[in-house]
C-alpha positions as CSV (number, residue, x, y, z in Angstrom):
1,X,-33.9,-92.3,-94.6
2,X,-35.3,-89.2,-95.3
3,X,-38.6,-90.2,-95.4
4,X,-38.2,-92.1,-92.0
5,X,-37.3,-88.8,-90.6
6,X,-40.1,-86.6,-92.4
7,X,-42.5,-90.0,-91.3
8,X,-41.7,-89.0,-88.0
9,X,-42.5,-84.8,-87.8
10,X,-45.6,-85.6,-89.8
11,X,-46.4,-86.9,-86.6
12,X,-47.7,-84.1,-83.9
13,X,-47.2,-86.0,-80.4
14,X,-43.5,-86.3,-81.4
15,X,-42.9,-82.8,-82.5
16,X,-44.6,-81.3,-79.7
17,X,-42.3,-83.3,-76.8
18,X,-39.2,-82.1,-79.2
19,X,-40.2,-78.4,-79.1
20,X,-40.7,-78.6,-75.3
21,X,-37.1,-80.1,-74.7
22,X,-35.5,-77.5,-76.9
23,X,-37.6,-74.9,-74.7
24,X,-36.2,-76.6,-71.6
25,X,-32.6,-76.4,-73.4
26,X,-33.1,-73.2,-74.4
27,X,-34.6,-71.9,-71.2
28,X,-31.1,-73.3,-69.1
29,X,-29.2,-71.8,-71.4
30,X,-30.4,-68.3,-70.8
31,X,-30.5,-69.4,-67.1
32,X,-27.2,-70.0,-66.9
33,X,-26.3,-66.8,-68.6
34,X,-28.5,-64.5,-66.5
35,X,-28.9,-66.0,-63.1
36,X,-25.7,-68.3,-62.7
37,X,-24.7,-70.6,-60.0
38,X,-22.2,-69.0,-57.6
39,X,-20.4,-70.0,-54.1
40,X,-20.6,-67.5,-51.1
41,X,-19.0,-67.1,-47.7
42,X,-21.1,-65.7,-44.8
43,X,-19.4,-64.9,-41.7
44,X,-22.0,-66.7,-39.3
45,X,-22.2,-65.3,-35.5
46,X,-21.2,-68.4,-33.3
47,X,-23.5,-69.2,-30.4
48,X,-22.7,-71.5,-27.4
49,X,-24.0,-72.6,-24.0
50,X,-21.3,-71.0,-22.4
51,X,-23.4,-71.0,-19.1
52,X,-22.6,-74.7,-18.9
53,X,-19.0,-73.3,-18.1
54,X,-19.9,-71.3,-15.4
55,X,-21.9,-73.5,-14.0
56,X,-19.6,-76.2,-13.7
57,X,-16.8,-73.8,-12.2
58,X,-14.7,-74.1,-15.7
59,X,-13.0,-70.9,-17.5
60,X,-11.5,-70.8,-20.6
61,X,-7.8,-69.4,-20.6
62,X,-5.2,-68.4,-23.4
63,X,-6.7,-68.9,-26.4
64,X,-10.5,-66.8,-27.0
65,X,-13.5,-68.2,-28.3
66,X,-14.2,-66.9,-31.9
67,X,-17.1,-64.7,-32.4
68,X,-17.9,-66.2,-35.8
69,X,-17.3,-68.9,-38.6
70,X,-17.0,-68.9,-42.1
71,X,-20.5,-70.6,-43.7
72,X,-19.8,-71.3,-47.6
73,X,-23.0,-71.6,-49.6
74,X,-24.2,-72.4,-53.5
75,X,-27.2,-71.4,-55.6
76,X,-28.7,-69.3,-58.1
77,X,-27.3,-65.8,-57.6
78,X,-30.7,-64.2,-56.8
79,X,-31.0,-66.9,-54.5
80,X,-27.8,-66.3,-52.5
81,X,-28.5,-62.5,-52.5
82,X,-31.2,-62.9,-50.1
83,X,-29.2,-65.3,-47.9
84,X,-28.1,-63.1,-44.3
85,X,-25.9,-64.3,-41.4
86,X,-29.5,-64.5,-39.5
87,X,-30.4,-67.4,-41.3
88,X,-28.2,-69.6,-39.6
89,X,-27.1,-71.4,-36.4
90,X,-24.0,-72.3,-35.9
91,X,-23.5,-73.8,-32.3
92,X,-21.0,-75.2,-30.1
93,X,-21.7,-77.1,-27.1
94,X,-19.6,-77.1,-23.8
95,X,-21.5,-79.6,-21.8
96,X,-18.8,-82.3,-22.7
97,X,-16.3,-80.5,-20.9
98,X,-15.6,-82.2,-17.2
99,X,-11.9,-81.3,-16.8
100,X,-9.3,-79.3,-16.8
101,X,-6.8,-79.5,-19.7
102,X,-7.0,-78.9,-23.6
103,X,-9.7,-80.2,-25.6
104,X,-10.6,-80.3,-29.3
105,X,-14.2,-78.9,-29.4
106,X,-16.4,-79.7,-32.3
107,X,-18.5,-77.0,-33.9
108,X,-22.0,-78.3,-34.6
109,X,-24.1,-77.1,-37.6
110,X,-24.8,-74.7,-39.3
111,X,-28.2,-75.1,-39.6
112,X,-30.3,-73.7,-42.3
113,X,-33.4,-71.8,-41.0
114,X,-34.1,-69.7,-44.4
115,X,-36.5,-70.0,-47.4
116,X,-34.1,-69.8,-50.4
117,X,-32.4,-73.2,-52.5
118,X,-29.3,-73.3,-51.8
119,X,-26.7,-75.4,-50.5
120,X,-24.3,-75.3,-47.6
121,X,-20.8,-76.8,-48.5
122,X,-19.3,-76.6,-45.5
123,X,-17.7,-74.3,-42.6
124,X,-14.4,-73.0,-41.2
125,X,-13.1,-73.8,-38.6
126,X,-15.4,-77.0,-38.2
127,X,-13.5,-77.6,-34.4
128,X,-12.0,-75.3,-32.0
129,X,-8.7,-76.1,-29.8
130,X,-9.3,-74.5,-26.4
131,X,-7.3,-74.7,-22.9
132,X,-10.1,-75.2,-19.9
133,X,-9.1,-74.7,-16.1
134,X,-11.6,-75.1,-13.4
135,X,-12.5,-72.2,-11.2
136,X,-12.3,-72.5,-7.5
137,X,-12.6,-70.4,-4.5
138,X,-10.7,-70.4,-1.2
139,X,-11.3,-68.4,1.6
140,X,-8.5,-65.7,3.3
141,X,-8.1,-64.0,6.4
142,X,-7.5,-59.7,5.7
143,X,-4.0,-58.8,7.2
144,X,-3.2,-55.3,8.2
145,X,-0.2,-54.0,7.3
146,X,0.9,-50.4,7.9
147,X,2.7,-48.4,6.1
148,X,4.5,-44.7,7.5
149,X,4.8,-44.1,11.1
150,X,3.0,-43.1,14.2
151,X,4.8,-40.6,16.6
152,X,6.5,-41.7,19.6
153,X,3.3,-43.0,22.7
154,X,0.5,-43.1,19.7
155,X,-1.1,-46.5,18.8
156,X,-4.1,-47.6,17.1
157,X,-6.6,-49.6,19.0
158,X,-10.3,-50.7,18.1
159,X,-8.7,-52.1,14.7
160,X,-11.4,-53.3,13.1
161,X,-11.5,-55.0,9.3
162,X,-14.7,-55.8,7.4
163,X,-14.7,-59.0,6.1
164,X,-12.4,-60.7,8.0
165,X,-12.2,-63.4,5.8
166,X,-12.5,-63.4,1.9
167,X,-13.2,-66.1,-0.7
168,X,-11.5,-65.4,-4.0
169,X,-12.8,-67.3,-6.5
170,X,-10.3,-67.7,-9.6
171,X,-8.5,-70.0,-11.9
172,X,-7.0,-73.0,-10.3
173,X,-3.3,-71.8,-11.2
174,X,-4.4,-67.8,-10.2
175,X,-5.6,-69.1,-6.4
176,X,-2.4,-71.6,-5.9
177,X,0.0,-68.6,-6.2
178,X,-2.3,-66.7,-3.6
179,X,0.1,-66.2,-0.3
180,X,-2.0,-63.5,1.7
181,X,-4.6,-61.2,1.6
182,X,-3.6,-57.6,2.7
183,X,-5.2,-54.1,3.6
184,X,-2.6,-51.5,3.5
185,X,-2.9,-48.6,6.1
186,X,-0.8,-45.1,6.3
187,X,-0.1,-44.4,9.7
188,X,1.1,-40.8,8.5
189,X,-2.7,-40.3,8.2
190,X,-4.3,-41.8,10.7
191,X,-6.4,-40.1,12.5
192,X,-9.3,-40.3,15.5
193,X,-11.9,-42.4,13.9
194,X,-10.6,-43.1,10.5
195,X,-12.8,-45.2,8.3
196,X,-10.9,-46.8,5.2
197,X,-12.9,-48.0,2.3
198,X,-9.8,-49.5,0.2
199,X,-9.5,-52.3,-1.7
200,X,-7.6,-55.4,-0.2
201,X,-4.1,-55.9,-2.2
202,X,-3.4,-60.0,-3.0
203,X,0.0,-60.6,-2.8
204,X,2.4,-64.1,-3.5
205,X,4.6,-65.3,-1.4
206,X,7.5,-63.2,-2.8
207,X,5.1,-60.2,-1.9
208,X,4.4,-59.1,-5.7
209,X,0.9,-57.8,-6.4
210,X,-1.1,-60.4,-8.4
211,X,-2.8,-58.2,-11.0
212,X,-5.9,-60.5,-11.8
213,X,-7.0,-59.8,-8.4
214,X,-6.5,-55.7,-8.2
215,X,-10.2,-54.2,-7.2
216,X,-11.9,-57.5,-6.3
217,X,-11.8,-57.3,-2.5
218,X,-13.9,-54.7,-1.4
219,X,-12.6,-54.0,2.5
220,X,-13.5,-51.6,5.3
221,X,-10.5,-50.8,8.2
222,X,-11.5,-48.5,11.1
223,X,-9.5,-47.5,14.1
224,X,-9.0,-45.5,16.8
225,X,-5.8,-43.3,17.3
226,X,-4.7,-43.5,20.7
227,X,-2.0,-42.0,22.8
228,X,-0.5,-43.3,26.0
229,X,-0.3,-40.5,28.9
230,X,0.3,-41.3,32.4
231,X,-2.2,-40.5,35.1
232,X,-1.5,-38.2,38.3
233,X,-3.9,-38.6,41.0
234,X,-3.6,-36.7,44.4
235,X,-5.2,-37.3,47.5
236,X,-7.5,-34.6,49.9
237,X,-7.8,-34.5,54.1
238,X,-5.4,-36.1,56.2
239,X,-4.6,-39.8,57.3
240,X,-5.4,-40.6,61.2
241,X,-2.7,-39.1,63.5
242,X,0.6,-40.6,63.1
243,X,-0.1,-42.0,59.8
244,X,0.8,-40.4,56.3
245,X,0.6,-41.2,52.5
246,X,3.2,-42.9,51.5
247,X,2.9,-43.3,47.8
248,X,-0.2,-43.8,45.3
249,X,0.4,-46.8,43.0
250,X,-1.4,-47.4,39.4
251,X,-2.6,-50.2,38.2
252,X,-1.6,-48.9,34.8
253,X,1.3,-46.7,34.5
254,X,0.2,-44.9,31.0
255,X,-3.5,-45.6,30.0
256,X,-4.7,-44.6,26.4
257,X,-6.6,-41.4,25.3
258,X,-8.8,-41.6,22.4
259,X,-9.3,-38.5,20.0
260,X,-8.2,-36.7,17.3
261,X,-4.2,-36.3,16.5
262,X,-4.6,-32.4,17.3
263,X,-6.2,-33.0,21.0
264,X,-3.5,-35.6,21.7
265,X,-0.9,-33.7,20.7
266,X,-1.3,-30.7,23.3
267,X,-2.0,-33.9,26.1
268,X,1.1,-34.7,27.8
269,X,-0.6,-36.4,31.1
270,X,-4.2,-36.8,32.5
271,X,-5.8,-36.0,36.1
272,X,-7.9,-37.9,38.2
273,X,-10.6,-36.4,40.8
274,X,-8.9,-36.5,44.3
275,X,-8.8,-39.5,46.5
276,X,-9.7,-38.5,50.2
277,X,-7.8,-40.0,52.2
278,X,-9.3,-38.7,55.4
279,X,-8.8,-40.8,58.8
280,X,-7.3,-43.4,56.7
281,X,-5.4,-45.9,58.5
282,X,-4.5,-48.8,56.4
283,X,-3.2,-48.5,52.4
284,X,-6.6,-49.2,50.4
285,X,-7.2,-50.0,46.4
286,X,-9.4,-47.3,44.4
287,X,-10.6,-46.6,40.6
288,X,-10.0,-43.3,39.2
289,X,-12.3,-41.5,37.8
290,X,-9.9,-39.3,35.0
291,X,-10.7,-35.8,34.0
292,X,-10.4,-35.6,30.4
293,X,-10.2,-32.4,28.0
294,X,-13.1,-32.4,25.2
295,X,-12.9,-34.9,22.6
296,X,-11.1,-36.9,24.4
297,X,-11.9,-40.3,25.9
298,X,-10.6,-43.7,27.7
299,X,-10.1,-46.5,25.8
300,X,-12.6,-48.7,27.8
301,X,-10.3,-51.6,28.6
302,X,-7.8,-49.2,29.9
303,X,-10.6,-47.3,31.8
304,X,-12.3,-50.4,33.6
305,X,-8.4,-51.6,34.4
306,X,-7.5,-48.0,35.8
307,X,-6.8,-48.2,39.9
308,X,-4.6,-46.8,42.3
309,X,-3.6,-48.2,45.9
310,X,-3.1,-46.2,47.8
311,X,0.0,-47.0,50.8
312,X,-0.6,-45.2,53.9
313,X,2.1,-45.8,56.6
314,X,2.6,-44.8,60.0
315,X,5.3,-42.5,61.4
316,X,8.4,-44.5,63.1
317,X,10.4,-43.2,65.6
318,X,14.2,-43.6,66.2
319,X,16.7,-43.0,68.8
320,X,20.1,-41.3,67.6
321,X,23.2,-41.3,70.1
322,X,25.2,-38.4,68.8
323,X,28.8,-38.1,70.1
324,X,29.1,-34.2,72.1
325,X,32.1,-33.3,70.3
326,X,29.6,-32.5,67.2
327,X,27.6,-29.8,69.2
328,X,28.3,-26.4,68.0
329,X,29.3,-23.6,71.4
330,X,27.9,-20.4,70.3
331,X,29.0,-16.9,71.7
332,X,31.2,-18.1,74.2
333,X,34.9,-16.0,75.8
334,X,36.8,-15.6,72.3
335,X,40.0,-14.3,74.0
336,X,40.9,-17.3,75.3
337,X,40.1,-16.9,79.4
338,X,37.2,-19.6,79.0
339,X,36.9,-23.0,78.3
340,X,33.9,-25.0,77.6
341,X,33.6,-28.6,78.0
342,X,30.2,-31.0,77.8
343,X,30.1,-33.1,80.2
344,X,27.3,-35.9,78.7
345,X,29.3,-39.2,77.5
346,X,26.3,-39.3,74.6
347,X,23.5,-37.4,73.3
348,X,20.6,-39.5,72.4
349,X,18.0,-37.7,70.4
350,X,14.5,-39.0,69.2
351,X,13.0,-38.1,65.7
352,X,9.9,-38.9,64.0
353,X,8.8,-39.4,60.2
354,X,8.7,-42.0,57.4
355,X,10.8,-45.2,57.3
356,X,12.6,-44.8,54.5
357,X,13.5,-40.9,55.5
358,X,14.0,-41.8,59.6
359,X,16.0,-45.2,58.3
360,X,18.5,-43.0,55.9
361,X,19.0,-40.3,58.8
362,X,22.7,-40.2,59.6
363,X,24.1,-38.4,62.4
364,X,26.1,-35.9,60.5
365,X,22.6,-35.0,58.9
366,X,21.7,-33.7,62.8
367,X,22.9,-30.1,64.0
368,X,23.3,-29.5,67.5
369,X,24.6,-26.3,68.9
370,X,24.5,-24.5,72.7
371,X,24.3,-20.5,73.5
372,X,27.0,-20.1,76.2
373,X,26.7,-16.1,76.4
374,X,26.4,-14.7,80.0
375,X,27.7,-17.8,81.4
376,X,30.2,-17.7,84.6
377,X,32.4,-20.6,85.4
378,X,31.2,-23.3,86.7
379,X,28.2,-26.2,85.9
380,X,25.6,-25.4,83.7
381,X,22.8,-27.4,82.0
382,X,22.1,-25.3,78.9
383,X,19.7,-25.7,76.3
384,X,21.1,-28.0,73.3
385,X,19.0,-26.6,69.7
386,X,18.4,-29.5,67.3
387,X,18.2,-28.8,63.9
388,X,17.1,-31.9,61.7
389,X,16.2,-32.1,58.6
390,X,13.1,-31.3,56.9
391,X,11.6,-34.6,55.8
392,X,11.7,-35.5,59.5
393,X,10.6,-34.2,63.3
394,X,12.2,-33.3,66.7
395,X,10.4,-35.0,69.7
396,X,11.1,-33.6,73.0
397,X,13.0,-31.0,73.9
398,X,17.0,-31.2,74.6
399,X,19.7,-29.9,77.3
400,X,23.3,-30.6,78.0
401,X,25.5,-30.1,80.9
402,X,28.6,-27.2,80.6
403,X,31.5,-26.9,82.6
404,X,33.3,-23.4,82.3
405,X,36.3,-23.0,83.7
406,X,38.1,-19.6,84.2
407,X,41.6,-19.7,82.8
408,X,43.2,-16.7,84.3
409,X,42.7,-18.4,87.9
410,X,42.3,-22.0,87.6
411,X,39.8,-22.1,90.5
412,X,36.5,-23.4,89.9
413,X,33.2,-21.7,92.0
């Protein structure tokens, strides 16, 4: 045997491929000792085409997308020491999603772009569990709604709300609990011109703010404050004879003024310029033209609406019987040695003025009364004064007839 075996190292060829395996042996050995193999977790970034989302109107809700996975790796440790989180991809891809709902979504990779042997023995999480909703939009009108108070005859007019109309855009379940739309406005500070830059408030339909909506509706409200006034308009020259101005009649009994709250506040009523109503006739319909204090203005509907009629009339005259015991004997024999009797069965007097003032004359509201000084018994026609009230007048002139008759005697003239 042992010369078998010293047969064998005698020859060179064998010894030589001996000596290189125990180098090789050898060689691991230190290997091993030095420059071991080790495992190693590198948190990877994760990347996505989450544009694919967006651009099919999806959102993900509840749960959040991780930033990064867990990559573990083997190899030599001088190997793994130059390893970095840039050297891989890790990749998950969204272009499977169609629906709404939960889904299980795979992560893909990682891939391996770097130079150094190692290997990859996996990653964590290798799938994600997300909840997708589907984004939609829907379009709203802008309501006003005030809040405070206005005093008593102010208004705003020329309300005006830019957009009208707005499209929120928001989960499914966010836009189906959307009721209204609303821009608030404080009437305690209004004022002549006000321009609001606000942002709309989304309410349900149990009017509770919906949060995930607060400062995405951009909306502009401008107004005009306004206060109604009535108008006084009078009239210049005189009506044909026999004819008078009856009434003037607005088409508008208040019309608004525009301006700031302290020029309204000192305007209780406006003016308009005269209406001349000289040799008038007949009742006629005119606009007004209004006089207005600076700053102040029309609100144009009112002002193209604003007429007045005026009624023009004519005088009526009326025939009164008045009984002559309601004449009044003036300055007459107070010691008892005269009496005074009229002799006319009735009175009838004439009187002039407007219908309603001539129509509501009642005899009690005429005066009549005689001056019987320096009169001697006997027949007498004696002036009659007529006193009639001031909203109507006298025509013609008036005279009664007297008896006087002496009492100490009893003989007439």
């Amino acid at each position: 045997m042992n010369k078998l075996i010293n047969s064998l190292f005698e020859k060179d060829s064998i010894v030589k491929i001996i000596s290189i395996f125990t180098a090789i042996l050898i060689w691991f050995v230190v290997l091993d000792s030095e420059n071991p193999f080790e495992e190693r977790t590198i948190a990877v970034p994760l990347t996505s085409n989450m544009d694919v989302l967006h651009n099919n109107n999806f959102q993900i809700v509840g749960t959040l997308l991780p930033t990064s996975v867990d990559v573990k790796i083997k190899g030599r440790r001088d190997k793994l020491s130059k390893v970095t989180a840039n050297d891989f991809v890790v990749f998950i891809d969204f272009s499977k999603v169609t629906s709404s709902g939960r889904k299980t979504i795979e992560i893909e990779g990682p891939e391996y772009k770097g130079d150094q042997d190692i290997i990859i023995l996996g990653i964590n999480p290798t799938s994600i569990n997300l909840n997708f909703e589907r984004v939609v939009g829907k379009q709203y009108p802008v309501q006003v709604e005030f809040t405070g108070s206005l005093p008593a005859g102010y208004e705003l007019v020329n309300l005006r709300v830019e957009p009208s109309n707005v499209i929120l855009e928001e989960k499914e379940s966010s836009i189906s609990m959307v009721s209204k739309v609303v821009a608030f406005v404080n009437l305690d500070e209004a004022d002549d011109k006000k321009e609001i830059v606000m942002r709309g408030t989304v309410l349900d339909e149990n009017g509770e703010v919906l949060r995930q909506f607060e400062g995405k509706v951009p909306i502009i409200v401008s107004f005009n404050l306004a206060k109604k006034v009535p108008v006084i308009a009078v009239t210049k020259g005189n009506p044909m004879d026999d004819h008078y101005v009856k009434e003037i009649r607005y088409s508008l009994p208040n019309v608004r003024v525009l301006g700031s709250r302290s020029i309204l506040d000192g305007i209780k009523s406006i003016s308009a310029e005269a209406i001349d109503v000289t040799d008038k006739s007949e009742s006629f319909t005119t606009p007004l033209t209004t006089i207005l204090p600076k700053g102040a203005t029309i609100f144009a509907e009112d002002a193209e609406r604003l007429t007045a009629e005026v009624v023009i009339e004519k005088y009526i005259t009326r025939n009164i019987n008045i009984s002559p015991g309601q004449v009044a004997i003036f300055h007459g024999d107070t010691e008892g040695n005269m009496s005074y009797r009229i002799t006319n069965d009735i009175i009838p007097i004439t009187v002039k003025g407007k219908s309603e003032d001539v129509n509501a004359l009642k005899t009690s509201d005429i005066k009549l009364s005689i001056n019987v000084s320096d009169l001697l018994p006997g027949e007498h026609e004696v002036p009659l004064k007529v006193t009639v009230p001031n909203n109507v007048t006298l025509i013609g002139e008036y005279s009664v007839n007297v008896t006087i008759i002496s009492n100490s005697n009893n003989d007439l003239p």
